[in-house]
Every structure is written in C-alpha cells, then in structure tokens.
N, C-alpha and C positions, 0 to 999 in steps of 0.2 A: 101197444105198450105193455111193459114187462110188471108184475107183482113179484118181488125178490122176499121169501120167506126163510128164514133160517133162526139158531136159536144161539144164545150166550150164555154161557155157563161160569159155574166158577169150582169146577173141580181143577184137578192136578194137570190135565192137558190144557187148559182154557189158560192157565197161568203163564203158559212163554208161546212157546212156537204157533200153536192154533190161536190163541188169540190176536199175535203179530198179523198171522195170515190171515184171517177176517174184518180186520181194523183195515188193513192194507187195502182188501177186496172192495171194500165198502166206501172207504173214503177217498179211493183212487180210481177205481172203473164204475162202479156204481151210480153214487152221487151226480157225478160229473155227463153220467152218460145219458143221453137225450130219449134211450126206447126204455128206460125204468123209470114206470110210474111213480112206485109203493115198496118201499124199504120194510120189510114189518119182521120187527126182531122179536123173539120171543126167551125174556129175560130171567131167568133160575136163581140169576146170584144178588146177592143184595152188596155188591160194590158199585157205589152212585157215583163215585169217578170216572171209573174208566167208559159209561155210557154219558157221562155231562156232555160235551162236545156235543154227539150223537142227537138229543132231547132236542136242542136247538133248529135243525135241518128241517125241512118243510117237509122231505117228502120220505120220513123216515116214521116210524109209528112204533114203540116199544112197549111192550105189554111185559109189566111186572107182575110176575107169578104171584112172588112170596109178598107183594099187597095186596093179590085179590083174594090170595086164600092162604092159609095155613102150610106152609113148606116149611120142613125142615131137612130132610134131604132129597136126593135124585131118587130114590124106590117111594116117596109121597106123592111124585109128579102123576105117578101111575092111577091114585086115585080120583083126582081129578082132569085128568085127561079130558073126556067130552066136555068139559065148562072151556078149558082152553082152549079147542077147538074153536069152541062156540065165538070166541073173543076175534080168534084167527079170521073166520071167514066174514064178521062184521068189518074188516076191512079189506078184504079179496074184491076190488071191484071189477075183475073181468076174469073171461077165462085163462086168458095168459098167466098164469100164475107157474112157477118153479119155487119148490123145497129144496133148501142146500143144506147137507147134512155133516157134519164135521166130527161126531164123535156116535159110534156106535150105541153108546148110552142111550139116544134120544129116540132110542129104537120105538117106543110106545106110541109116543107123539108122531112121529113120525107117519106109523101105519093111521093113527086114525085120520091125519088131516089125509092122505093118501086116498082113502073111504069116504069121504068126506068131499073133496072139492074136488068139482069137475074139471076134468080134464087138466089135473096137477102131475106137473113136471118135476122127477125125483133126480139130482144129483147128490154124489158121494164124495167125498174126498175123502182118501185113505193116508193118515197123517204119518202113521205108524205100523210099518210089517207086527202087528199084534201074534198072528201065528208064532213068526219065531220067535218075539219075542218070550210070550208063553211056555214056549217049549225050554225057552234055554236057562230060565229060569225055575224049568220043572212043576210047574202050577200041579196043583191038585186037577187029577181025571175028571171030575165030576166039573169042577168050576172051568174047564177047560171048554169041556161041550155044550154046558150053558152060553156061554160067553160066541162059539161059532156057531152055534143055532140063532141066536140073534143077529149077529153081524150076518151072517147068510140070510133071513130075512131081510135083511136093506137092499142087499146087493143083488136080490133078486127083485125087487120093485121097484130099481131105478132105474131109469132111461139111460144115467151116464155113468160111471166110474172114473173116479181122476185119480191117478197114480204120482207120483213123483221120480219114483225109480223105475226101470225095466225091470229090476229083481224082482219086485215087490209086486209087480204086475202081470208077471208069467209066473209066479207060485200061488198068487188067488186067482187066478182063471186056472190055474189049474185042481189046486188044494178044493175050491167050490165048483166047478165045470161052469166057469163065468160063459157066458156069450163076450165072446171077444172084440167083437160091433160095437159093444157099451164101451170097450175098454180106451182111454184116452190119458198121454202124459201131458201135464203140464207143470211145467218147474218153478221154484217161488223162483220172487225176484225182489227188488225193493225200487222206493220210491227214485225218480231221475231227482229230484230239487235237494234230496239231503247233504245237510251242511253246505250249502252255495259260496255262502262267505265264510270262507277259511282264514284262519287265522293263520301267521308261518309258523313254519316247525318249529324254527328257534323261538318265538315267544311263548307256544303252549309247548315247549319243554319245561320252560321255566313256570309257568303256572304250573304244573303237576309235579315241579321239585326236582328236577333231572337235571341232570349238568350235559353241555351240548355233548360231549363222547360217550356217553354213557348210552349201551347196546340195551335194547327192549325187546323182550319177550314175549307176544302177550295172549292173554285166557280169555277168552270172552263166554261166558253159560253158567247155568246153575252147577255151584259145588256140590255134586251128589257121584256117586259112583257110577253109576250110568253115562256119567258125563266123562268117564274117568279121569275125576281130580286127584285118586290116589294115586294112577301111574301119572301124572302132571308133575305132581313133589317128588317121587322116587326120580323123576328122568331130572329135575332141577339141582337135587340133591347131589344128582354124580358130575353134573354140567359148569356147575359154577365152580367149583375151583378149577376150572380149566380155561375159565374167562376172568378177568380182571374186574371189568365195569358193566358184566352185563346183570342187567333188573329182569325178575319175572313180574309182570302187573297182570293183575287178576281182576276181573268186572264180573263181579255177578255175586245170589245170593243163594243159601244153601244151609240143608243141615252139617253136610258135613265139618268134621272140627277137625284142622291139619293136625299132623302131630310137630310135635314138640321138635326143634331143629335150630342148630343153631347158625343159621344163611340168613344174613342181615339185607339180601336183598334183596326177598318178597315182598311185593306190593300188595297189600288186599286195599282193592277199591271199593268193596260189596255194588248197589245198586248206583248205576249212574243214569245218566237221562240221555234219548236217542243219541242227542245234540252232544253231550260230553264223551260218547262212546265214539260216535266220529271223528272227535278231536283224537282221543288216543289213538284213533286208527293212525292219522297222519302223523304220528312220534313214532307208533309202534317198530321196531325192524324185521321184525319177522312174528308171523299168526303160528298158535302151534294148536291144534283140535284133538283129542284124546281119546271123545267118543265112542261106543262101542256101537253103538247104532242110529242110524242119523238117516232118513232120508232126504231131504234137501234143501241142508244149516241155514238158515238166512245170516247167522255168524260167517259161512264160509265165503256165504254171496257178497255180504260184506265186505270181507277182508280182500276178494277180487277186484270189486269195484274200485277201493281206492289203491290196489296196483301195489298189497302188501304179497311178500309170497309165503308161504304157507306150508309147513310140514303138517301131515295128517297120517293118522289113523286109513287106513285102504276099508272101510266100512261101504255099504251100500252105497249111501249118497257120493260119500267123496269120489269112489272109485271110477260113478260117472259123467264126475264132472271131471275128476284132475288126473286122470288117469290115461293123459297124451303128452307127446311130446317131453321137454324136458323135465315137465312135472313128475311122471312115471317112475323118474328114476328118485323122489321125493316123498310117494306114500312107504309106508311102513306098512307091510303086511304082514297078518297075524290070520292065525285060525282060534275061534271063541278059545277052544281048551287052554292056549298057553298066553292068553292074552295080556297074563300081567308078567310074564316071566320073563328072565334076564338077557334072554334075546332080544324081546320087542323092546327094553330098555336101549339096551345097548345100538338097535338097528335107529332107535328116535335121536340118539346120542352123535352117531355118525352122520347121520344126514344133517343135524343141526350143525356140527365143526365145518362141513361142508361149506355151507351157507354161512357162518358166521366170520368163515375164514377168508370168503371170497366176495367183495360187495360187486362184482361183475357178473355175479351166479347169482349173485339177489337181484340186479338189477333187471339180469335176463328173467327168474323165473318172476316177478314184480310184473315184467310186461306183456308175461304170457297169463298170466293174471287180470289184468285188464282185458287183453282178446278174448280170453274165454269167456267174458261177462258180458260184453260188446257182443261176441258172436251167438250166445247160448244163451243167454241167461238176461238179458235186457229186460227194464219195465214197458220197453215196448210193444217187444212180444209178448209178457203176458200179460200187457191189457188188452192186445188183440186178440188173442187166446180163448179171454174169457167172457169178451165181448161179443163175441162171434159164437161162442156157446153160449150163452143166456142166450143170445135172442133166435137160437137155430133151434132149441130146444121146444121150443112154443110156435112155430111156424106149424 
C-alpha cells in the first residue's frame, strides 16, 4: 500500500491549471484506488473551501501549515521546515511512501522530507516550460539562476519527471543533462462523468439569452495577457462586422480591463462553475485559444471532449495535440517576436471565416475533435498512467 504525499498551495499557479490537475489526481485515481493507503496533503493556503470536500475522506490526512505555526508567506515555510516534517512522517506508516511535487517552490520541503523518510519516492511534474518562459520575458540574470539552481535540485532527486509536451521535455533533459530514464509524458485529461445530464442546446440557449441563430464564439481562461485576451478583442473587433449574429462569450476571471469598444456583442461571463462551463461548451460554435503558452489546456481537452472545433494559437501544447489531419490546416502559427501583429490577426481571421462559413468544416473538424480525445487524451488512460506509476515507483 501506497503513502501519496504532496502539497497545496495558494500562489498564482495553484489558482487554475495545477490545482485542476491535483483535485483531478486525487479525487479520480487516488481516492478510488485500492493500493493507496494515505493521502497526506501538506497545506500553505488558508482557503478552507477548496479542501472542505477533501477533510471528509477517510483516507486523506491534511496538515495545516498556517494553524500550526505562523506563515505568512512561501520564504516563512523555509523556517520551519523540520517541525513540518516532523508532522509529515507522524503519518508515513510504511515504507511505500511517494512525494508528488507540482510547483518548484516547494523545493525546501521537499529536500528535507527526501532526508528524512526512508526509502521515499520523488515525482515531478513540470506544469510549465519556466526556462522559456523566463527567458522571453527577459528575467533578471541573477533571479534567473536562483530559480534553475533550485528547480535543478528537484529534478535531480527525483525517480520520475512528468512532462506534458515532448518540447518541454527534450529542452530540460537537455537544458539540465536530465537522465532520460526518469523522463515520462503524461497528458492531462478530465473527468469521463462530467455534465452526464445534458440539457438541449435549444433550452440552455435560452437560459444564457441567445436566440437559436445566433453564432458562439467562445474564451474559456483567466483574462490576463499571457492568455492573450488582448489579441482575443483585437481579432473580435475586425471579426464581427463581417458576421451578423455572432457572440464572443467569455468564462473566466482576470485583471485585465478590455478596452473600451463599441461591439455589443461581448459576453463577459467572469467565474462560472464546472457544471455551467459545460453547458456553454454544448451552445458554444466554435473554442478560440489565444495563449502564448500552454502545455496541455485542460480548456482545450475540454473543448475536444464535447466535439467543439477549435481555432488555436500553434503554441507547445496545442501543436501536439492538434496539429494532424484537418486540424493542421486550423492552428495559426506565429513566432514569440510577432506574436500580436497584424499577420497573426489576420491569419486567426481567415481560419475563423473558414469555419464560420462552412458548418460541414465544423462538423468535420468537431469530429476529429472528439477522435483526438478518444484516441489521446482519455481519462482512461491517464488513470492508468498514473496508476501504474504510483504503484511502480514503490516496488
């Protein structure tokens, strides 16, 4: 029997994608799975929501940092490190035990439970190509080398590394001189049961105020630039007056403030709930993803699953997921330098008339939207995936 240790945080990555992917891990292969003993979360954030659920399970154990001791942020963890430990292996009751690590941050803790408990099993997941990120953003030299000194400590004390992209996975084994033995992809996925009972189209049009002709655009991610929401409204702005009835709906929440425009037929939906985002999935007509870097969107897996098709950004992840068949002819490629320029407008513009002009060309790439998630991207496979690595790791 398997000890599954890892931790929950509440910085900026724990906010969308990593924390999907952990909730997902935990409450879908975990829980359910017959060789895990001992769930034991080791918790930073003081949001008592999103662990409520969690507190209930038998075989789950969460140890609140900032109750036992004084935290106020992630560089205070560092002080108390051995107390938390100490809390850690008060519940380690065998040698089987595995660290799952998600965010380089946790670097500290990490090593010492590592030192610490016998014959402990270190997995990685690499959420984020952070190298390029870093770079293309120009980081300062000095916070630059801090930052891969650390992250290189993990990835040389782990048993596994999980990638998501092949980019991302042949530039840190090569970028660190990884052991390539460790190196393993595995693709998110999402749950098979969401939204079971569907409502029809035509009734939640009408719940969400849409008249049945009326064409759907739709955003699914945090408005922030990163995500890029400002090429979203530059490519919407030149788009609708060349359509009559079509809607952009927008789901998510952000700092960014659109500007000022006067297109009456922007939707801002901000925060919806799993449940209401799948309902737009089945209205939506077409997913559009803007991102500039993305390893792999559970938005995009989404938008697969229910057989919407999809214009993207040719970013990392997309690239390896939709980047066949007559999808190919549907990414927009860019290189970073020109990425908001009037090419990449214009290249998101054409593919969109394409699609909008032809619902036999939505229908087709709709259904190769579905194969690709059937054949790739299944919660089948990655709960065998991850099934078969927890407990292969501890043999």
């Amino acid at each position: 029997m398997v000890n599954y240790i890892t931790f929950y945080q509440s910085n900026e990555a724990f906010k969308y994608g990593i924390k999907k992917y952990l909730f997902l891990l935990i409450n879908e292969v975990l829980i359910p799975s017959d060789k895990v003993d001992k769930i034991i979360i080791i918790n930073t954030s003081i949001d008592e929501k999103e662990l409520e659920k969690l507190r209930k399970v038998k075989k789950i154990v969460i140890i609140d940092i900032h109750k036992l001791y004084s935290i106020h942020s992630i560089n205070d963890i560092k002080k108390i490190v051995p107390l938390v430990v100490e809390k850690v292996v008060e519940n380690v009751k065998s040698n089987n035990a595995v660290l799952h690590i998600n965010d380089p941050y946790m670097q500290p803790l990490a090593f010492y439970l590592k030192n610490i408990i016998e014959n402990l099993k270190v997995i990685y997941t690499i959420h984020k190509n952070r190298i390029n990120y870093f770079k293309r953003k120009n980081v300062d030299d000095v916070f630059f080398q801090k930052f891969t000194i650390a992250e290189c400590s993990i990835l040389k004390m782990t048993d596994v590394n999980i990638f998501l992209t092949d980019k991302t996975k042949n530039e840190y084994e090569k970028f660190y001189s990884l052991d390539q033995k460790k190196s393993l992809i595995i693709k998110n996925s999402i749950p098979n049961h969401l939204n079971e009972n569907r409502l029809s189209k035509e009734s939640l049009k009408v719940k969400y105020g849409f008249s049945q002709d009326d064409f759907l655009l739709l955003y699914v991610g945090r408005l922030d630039i990163e995500k890029g929401i400002d090429l979203l409204f530059s490519i919407f702005e030149k788009l609708e007056p060349l359509h009559k009835q079509i809607h952009l709906v927008i789901i998510g929440n952000g700092d960014y403030v659109p500007p000022e425009m006067s297109l009456k037929n922007i939707h801002l939906f901000g925060y919806l709930s799993s449940e209401e985002i799948m309902n737009v999935y089945q209205i939506a007509d077409i997913g559009i993803i803007t991102s500039k870097d993305e390893e792999c969107s559970f938005v995009c897996i989404e938008m697969l699953r229910f057989g919407l098709p999809i214009i993207s950004l040719a970013n990392a992840g997309q690239s390896e997921i939709l980047d066949t068949g007559l999808y190919s002819e549907f990414l927009v490629r860019y290189k970073p330098h020109n990425y908001s320029d009037s090419h990449v407008i214009e290249e998101f513009i054409h593919k969109l008339n394409k699609l909008i002009d032809s619902s036999d060309t939505r229908r087709s790439l709709g259904n190769e939207s579905l194969s690709i998630y059937n054949n790739s991207l299944s919660f089948n496979k990655f709960f065998q995936n991850y099934h078969n690595l927890i407990c292969s790791v501890v043999m």
